[in-house]
C-alpha positions as CSV (number, residue, x, y, z in Angstrom):
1,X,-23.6,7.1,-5.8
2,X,-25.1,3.9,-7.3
3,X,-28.0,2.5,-6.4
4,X,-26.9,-0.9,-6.9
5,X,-23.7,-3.1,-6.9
6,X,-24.7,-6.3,-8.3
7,X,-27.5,-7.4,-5.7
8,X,-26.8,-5.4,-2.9
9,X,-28.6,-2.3,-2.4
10,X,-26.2,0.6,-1.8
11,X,-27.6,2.7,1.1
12,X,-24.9,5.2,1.9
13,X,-20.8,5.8,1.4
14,X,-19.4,5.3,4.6
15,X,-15.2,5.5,3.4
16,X,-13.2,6.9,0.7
17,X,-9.4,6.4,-0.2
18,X,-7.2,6.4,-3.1
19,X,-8.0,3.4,-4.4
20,X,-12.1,3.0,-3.7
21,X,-15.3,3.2,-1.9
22,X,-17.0,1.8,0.6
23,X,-20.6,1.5,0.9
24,X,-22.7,0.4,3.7
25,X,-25.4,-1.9,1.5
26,X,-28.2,-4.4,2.1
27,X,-28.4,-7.7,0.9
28,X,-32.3,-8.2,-0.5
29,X,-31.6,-12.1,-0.4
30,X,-30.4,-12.7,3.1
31,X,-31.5,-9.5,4.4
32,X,-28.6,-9.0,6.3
33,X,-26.6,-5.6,6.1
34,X,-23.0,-5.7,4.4
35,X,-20.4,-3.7,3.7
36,X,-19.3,-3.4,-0.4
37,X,-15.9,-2.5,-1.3
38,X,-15.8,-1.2,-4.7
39,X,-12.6,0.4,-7.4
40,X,-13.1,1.8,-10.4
41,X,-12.4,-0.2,-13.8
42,X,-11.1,1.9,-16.2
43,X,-9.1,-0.3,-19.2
44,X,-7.5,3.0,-20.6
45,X,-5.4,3.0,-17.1
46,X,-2.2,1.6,-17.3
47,X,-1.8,-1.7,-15.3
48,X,-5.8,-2.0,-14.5
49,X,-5.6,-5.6,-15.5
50,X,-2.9,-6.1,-12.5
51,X,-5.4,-3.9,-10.1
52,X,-8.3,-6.0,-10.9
53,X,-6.7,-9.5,-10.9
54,X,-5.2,-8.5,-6.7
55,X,-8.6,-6.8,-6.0
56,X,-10.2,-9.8,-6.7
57,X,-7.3,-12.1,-5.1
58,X,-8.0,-10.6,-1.9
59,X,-11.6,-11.7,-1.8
60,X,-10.7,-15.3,-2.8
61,X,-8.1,-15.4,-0.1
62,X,-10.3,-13.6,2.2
63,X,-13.6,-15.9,1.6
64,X,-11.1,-18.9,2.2
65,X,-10.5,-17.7,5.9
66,X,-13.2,-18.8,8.1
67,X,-11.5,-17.3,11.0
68,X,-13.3,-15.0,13.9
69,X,-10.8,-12.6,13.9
70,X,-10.6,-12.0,10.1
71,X,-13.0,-10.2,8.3
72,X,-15.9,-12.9,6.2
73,X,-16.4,-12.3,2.7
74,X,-19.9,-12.8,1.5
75,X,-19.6,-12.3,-2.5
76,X,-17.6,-10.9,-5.1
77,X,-17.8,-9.7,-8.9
78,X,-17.7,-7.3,-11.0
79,X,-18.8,-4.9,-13.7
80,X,-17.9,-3.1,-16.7
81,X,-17.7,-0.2,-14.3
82,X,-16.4,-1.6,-11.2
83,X,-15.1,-4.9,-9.2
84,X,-16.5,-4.7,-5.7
85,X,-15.9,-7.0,-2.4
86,X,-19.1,-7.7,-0.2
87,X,-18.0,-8.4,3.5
88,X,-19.7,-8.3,7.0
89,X,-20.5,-5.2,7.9
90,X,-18.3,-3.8,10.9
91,X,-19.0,-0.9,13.1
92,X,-16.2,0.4,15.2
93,X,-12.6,2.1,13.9
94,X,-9.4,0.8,12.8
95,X,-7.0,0.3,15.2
96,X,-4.9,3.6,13.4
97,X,-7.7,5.6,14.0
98,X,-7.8,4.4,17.7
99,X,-4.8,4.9,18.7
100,X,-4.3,8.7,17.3
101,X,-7.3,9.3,19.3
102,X,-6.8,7.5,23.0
103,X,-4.1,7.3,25.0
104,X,-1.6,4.4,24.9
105,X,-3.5,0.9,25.9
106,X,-2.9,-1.1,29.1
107,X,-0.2,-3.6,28.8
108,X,-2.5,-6.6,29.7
109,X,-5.2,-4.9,26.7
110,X,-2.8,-4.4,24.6
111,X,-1.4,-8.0,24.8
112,X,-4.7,-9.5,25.3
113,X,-6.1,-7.7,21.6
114,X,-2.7,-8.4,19.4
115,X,-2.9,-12.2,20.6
116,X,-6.2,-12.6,18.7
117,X,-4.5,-11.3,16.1
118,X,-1.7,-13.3,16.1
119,X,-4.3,-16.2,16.0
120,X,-6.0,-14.7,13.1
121,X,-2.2,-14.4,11.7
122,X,-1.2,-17.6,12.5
123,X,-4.7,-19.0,10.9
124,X,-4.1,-17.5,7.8
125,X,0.3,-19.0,7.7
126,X,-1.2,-22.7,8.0
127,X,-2.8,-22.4,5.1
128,X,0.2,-21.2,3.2
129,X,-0.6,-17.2,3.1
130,X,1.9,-14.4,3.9
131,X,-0.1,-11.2,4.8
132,X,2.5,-8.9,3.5
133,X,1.0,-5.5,5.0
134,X,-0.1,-6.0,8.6
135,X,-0.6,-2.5,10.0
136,X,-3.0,-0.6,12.2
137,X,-5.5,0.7,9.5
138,X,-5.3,-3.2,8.3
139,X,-6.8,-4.3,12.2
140,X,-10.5,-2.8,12.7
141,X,-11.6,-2.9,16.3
142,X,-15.4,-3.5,16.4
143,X,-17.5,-1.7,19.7
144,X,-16.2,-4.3,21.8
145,X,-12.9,-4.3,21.0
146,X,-12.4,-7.6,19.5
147,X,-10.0,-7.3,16.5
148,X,-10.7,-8.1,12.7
149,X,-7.9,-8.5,10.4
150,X,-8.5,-6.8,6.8
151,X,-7.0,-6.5,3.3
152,X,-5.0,-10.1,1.8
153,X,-4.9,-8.0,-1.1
154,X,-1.5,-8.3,-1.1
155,X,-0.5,-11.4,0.6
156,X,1.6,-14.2,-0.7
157,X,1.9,-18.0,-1.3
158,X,4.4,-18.9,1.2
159,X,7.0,-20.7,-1.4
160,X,5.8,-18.5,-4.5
161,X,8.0,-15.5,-4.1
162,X,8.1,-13.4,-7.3
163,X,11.1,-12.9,-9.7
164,X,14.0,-9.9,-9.7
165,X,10.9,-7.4,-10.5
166,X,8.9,-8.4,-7.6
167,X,11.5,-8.5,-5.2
168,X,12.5,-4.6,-5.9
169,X,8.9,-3.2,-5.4
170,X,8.0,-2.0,-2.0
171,X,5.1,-3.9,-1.4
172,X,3.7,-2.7,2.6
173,X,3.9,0.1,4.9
174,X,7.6,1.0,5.8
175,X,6.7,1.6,9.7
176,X,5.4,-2.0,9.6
177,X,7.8,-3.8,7.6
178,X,10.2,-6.6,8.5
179,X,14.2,-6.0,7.7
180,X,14.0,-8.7,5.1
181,X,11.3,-7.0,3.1
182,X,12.2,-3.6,3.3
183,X,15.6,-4.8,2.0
184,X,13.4,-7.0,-1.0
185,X,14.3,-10.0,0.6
186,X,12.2,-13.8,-0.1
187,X,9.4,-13.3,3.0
188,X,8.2,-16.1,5.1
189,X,5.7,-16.3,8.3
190,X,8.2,-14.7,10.4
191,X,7.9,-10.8,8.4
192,X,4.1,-10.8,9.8
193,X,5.2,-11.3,13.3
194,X,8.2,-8.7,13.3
195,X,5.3,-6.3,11.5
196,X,3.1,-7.8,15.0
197,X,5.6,-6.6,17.2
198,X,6.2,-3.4,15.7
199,X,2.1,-2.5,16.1
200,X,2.2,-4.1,19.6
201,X,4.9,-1.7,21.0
202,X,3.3,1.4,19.6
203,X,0.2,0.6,21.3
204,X,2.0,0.3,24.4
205,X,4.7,3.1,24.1
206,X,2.4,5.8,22.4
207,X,5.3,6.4,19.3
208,X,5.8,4.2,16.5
209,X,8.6,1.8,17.1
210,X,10.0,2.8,13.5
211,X,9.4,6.6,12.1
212,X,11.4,9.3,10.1
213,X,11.2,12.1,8.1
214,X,10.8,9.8,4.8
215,X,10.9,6.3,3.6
216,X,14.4,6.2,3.4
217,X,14.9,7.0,6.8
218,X,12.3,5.0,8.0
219,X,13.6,1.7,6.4
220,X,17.0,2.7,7.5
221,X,15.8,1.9,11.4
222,X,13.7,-0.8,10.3
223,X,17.3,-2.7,8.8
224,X,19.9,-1.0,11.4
225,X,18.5,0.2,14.2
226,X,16.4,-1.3,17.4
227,X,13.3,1.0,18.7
228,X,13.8,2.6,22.3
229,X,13.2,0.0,25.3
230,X,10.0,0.1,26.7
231,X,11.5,1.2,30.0
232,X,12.3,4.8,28.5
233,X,9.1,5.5,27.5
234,X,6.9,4.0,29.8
235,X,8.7,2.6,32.6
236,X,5.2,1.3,34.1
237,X,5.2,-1.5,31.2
238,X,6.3,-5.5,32.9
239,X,9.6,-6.3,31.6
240,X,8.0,-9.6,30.7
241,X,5.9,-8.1,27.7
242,X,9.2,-5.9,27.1
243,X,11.3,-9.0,26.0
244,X,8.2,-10.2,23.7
245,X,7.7,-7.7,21.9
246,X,11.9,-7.2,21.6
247,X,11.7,-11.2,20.6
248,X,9.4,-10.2,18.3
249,X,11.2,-7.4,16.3
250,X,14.6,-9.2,16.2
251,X,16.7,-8.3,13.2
252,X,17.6,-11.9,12.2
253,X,14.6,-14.0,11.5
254,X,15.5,-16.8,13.1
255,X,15.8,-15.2,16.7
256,X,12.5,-14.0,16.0
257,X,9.4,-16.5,17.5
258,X,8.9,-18.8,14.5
259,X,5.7,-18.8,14.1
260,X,2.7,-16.2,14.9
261,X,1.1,-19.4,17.2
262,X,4.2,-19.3,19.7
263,X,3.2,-15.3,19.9
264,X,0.0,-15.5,20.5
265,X,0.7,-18.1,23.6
266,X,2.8,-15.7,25.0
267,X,0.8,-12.7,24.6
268,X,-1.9,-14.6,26.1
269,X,-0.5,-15.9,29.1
270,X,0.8,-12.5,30.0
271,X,-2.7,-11.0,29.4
272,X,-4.3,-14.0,31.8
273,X,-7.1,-14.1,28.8
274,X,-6.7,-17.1,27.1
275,X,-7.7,-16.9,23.2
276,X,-9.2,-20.2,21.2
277,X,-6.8,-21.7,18.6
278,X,-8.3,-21.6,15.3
279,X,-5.1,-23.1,13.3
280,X,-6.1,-26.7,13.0
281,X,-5.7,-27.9,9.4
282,X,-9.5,-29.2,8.4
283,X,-10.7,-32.2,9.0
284,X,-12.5,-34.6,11.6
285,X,-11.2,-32.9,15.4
286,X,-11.6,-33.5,18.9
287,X,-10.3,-31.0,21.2
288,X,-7.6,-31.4,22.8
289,X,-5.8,-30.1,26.4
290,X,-1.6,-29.8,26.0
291,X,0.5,-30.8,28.2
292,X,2.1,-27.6,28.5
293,X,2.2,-23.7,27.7
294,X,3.6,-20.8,28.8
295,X,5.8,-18.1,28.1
296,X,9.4,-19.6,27.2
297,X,11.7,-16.6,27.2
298,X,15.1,-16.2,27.0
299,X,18.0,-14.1,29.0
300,X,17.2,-12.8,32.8
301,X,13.9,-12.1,32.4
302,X,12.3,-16.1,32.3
303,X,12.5,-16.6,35.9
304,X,9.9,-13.6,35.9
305,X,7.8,-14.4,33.3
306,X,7.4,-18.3,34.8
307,X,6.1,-16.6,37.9
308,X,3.4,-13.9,36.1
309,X,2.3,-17.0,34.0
310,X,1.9,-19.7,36.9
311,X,0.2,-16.9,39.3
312,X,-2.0,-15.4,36.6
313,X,-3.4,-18.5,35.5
314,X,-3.4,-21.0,37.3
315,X,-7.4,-20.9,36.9
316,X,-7.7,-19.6,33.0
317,X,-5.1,-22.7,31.8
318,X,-8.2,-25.7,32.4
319,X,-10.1,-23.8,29.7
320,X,-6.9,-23.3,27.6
321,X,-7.5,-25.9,24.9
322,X,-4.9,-24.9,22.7
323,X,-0.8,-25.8,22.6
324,X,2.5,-24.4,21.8
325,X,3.2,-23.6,18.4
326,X,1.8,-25.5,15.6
327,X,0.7,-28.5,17.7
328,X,0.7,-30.6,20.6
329,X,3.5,-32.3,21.9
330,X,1.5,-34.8,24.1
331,X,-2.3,-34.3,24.4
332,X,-5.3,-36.4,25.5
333,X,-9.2,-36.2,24.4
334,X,-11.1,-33.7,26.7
335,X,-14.1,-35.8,28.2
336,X,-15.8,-33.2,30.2
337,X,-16.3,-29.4,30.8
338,X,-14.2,-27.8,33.1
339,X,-12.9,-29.5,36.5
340,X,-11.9,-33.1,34.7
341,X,-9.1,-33.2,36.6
342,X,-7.2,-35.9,34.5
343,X,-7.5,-34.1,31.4
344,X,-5.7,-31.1,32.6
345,X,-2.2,-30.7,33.0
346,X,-0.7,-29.8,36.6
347,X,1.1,-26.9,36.0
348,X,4.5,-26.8,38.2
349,X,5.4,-24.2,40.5
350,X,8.0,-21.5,40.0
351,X,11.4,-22.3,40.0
352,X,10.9,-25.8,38.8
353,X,10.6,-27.2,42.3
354,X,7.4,-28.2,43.8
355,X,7.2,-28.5,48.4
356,X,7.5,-31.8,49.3
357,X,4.9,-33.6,51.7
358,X,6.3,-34.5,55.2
359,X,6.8,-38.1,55.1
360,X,3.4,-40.0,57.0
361,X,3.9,-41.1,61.0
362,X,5.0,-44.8,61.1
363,X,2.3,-46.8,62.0
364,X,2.2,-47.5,65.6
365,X,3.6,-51.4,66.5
366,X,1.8,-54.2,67.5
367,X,2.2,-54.2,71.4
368,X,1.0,-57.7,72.5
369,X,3.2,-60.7,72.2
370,X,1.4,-63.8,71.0
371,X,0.8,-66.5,73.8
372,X,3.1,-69.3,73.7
373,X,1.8,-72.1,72.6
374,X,0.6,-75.0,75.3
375,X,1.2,-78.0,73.5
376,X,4.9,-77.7,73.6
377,X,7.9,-75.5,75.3
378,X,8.9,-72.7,73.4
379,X,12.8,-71.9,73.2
380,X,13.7,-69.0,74.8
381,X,15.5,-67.8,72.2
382,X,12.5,-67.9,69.6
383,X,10.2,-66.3,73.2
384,X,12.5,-63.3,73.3
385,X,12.3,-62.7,69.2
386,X,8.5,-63.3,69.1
387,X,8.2,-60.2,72.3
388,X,11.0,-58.1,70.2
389,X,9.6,-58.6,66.6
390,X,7.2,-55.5,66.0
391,X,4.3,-56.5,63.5
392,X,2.3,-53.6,62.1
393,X,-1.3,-53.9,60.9
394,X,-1.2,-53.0,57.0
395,X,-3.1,-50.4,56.1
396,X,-6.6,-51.3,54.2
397,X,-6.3,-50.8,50.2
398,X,-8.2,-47.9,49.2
399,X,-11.4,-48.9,47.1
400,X,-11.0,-48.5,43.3
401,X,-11.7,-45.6,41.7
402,X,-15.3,-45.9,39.6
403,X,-14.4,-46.6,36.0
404,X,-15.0,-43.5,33.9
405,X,-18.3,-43.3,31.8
406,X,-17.7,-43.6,28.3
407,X,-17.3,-40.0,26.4
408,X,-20.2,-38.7,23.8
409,X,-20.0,-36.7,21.0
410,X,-20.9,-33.3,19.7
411,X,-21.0,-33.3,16.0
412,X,-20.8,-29.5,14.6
413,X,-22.0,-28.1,11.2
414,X,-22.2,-24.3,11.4
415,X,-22.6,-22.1,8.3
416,X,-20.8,-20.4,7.4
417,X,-18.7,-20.3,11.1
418,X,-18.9,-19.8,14.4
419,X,-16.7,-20.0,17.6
420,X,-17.3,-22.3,19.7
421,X,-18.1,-21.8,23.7
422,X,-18.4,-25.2,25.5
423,X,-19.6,-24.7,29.1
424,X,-18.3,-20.8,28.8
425,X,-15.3,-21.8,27.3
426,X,-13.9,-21.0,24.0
427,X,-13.0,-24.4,22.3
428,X,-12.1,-23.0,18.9
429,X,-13.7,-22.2,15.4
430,X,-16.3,-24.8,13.3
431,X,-15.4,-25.2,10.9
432,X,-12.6,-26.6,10.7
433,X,-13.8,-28.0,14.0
434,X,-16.4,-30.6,13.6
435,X,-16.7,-32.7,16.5
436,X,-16.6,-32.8,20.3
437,X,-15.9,-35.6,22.4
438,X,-17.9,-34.8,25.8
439,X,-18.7,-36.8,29.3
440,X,-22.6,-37.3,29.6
441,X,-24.9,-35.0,31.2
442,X,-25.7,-31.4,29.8
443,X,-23.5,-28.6,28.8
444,X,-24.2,-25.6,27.5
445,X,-23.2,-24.3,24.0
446,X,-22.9,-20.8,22.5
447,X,-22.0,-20.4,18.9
448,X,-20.7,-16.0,18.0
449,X,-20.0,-15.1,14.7
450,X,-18.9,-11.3,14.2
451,X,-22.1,-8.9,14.7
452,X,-24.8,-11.6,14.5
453,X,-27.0,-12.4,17.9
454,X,-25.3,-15.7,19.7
455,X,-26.7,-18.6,19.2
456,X,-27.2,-20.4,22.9
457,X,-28.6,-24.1,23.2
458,X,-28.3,-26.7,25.7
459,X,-27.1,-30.1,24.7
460,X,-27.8,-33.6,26.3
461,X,-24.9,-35.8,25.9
462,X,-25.4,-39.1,26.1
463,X,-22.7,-42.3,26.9
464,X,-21.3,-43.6,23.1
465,X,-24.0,-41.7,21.2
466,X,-23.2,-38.6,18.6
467,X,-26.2,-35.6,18.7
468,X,-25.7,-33.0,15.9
469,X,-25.8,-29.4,16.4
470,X,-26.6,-27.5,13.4
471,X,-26.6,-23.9,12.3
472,X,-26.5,-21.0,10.4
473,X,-25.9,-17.4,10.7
């Protein structure tokens, strides 16, 4: 075992495979512990240059992913011995490793884990990146249970697909893969999310969703044939998170959700646990509340999932800050913490049709005639319409609402990210996300990144003035 890897301090091996080593290692600099990922260099191999130009794609891709659910890359290099990977050290197990040694997960766990991946997924898409190989061994669960996505070394420019060569090479795990790239196919966003779907159900059903005696069999059901329904296997399992994870592993592509955002939305409503939206492109942000979200499902099943989602969170949606899909359709600046009533959508009841208030008692009618008047005879006729006509006293205006105090802001520089909890909230990851509009008063801010302590300050906002919070992990 070396006793270094460029400046790291190698302290034990803590995995093996085919292709490398892992070493749990300390970085004398920072003085933080880290985890190296090292290969072999050997220029007599055939193909080493190809091994050691991906090896060290993946930690340029990786390092470019400031994302909580995606593993941080600290450094990379190499040697005339070696090229090695320095990333945060995890402790915990892979999610293949977990799930050949529990029992299947809970539905709502189950959904509530794969939608931060999803996010982490959809992170990665915006920024033009096809994952290629996402997989159980590829989603490491730390001790509590929060997911971290591994290994880009593989993944692809979305628009760059290779020639005739490329396109015959088996690039993935056949349990995992999409229809389109088990058949060499050009790959877009929507192979991740059938490869999503296929992990989700096998968490859920306790069996792969696609296995065989050999490849060939394998990728045989991956093209032609659909996995049992849920309902055979565990018939406990909500038909709701049956007909995602089904909309997920469609055949065709384009019945499939379109992008990992749209997944992630509907994992998370069905789990109740909303998850922060890390997918805005960079750039100067304010959050932002949708007008809408939800599960949008098709066939029998929607009127079902519209009631789950409205009963199960009709609390969790004021802290969910992030929309359908890729953006917004309508949105307005968040000026408070939660309870700012007009910066939260009203969600409508199930069925589309909300009770209607009994119309208000008529005001009671004026019951005294005015006297007539003494300087001159009033004409019957006029008499008997003045007693008949029935004034009513209009009601007093109400008093107009106090105008709203003018907003703050938050400005956020965090190194080298953090999520972001406004108020016990998550609000989403800095960066990209840089500043905070806020109503006046104090609110309390918690910044997490991976394994490090939290970082936990309270902030005075005042009216049409901009505090900066900095820090680094």
């Amino acid at each position: 075992m070396p006793q270094r890897i460029g400046r790291f301090i190698i302290r034990e091996e803590i995995g093996r495979g085919s292709n490398g080593v892992v070493y749990s290692a300390t970085d004398p600099v920072l003085g933080r512990d880290v985890a190296i990922k090292a290969i072999p260099l050997d220029p007599r191999q055939p193909g080493q240059r190809d091994v050691e130009a991906g090896f060290l794609q993946e930690a340029k891709i990786a390092a470019g992913l400031n994302h909580p659910s995606i593993v941080t890359v600290f450094d990379a290099g190499k040697n005339d011995a070696m090229a090695y990977i320095a990333m945060e050290r995890l402790k915990g197990s892979d999610l293949h490793h977990w799930l050949s040694s529990n029992r299947p997960m809970s539905a709502e766990g189950a959904a509530a884990l794969i939608a931060r991946v999803a996010d982490a997924v959809h992170f990665a898409h915006r920024r033009g990146l096809i994952h290629r190989d996402i997989k159980p061994s590829n989603i490491f669960l730390g001790r509590d249970m929060k997911p971290k996505v591994l290994d880009f070394g593989i993944a692809l420019a979305q628009g760059k697909q290779g020639g005739a060569d490329e396109a015959r090479k088996l690039i993935g795990t056949p349990n995992y893969m999409s229809p389109e790239q088990a058949l060499g196919r050009p790959l877009d966003a929507r192979s991740d999310i059938f490869s999503i779907g296929a992990i989700l159900y096998e968490m859920v059903a306790g069996q792969r969703a696609f296995d065989g005696a050999d490849v060939d069999e394998i990728l045989t059901k991956v093209v032609k044939t659909d996995p049992p329904p849920l309902s055979s296997v565990r018939p406990d399992i909500s038909a709701v998170l049956g007909e995602i994870i089904f909309r997920a592993l469609a055949k065709d592509p384009a019945q499939r959700y379109q992008t990992a955002g749209q997944l992630r939305n509907d994992l998370a409503a069905f789990a109740g646990r909303p998850v922060a939206p890390s997918t805005s492109p960079p750039g100067d942000l304010a959050i932002t509340a949708p007008r809408g979200a939800g599960l949008h499902l098709p066939g029998p099943g929607a009127l079902v999932a519209t009631a789950i989602a409205i009963a199960g969170l009709a609390l969790t949606f004021l802290f969910w800050y992030w929309s359908q899909g890729a953006e917004p359709e309508s949105s307005s600046a968040v000026t408070g913490g939660p309870g700012v009533a007009d910066t939260v959508p009203a969600l409508a009841p199930a069925g589309g049709a909300g009770k209607v208030a009994p119309p208000a008692p008529p005001l009671p009618a004026a019951t005294a005639a005015s006297a007539p008047s003494e300087a001159a005879p009033v004409a019957p006729s006029r008499r008997a319409s003045a007693r008949a006509r029935m004034v009513a006293e209009p009601a007093p205006a109400p008093p107009p609402p106090p105008a709203p105090l003018e907003p703050g802001t938050l400005s956020l520089a965090v190194a080298p990210w953090g999520e972001v909890f406004l108020d016990g909230g998550s609000v989403g990851v800095s960066p990209p996300l840089n500043r905070i509009n806020l109503s006046p008063g104090t609110h309390s801010i918690e910044l997490h990144n991976g394994s490090f302590p939290v970082y936990t300050v309270q902030v005075q906002i005042e009216t049409g003035k901009t505090l900066l919070l900095q820090h680094q992990f």
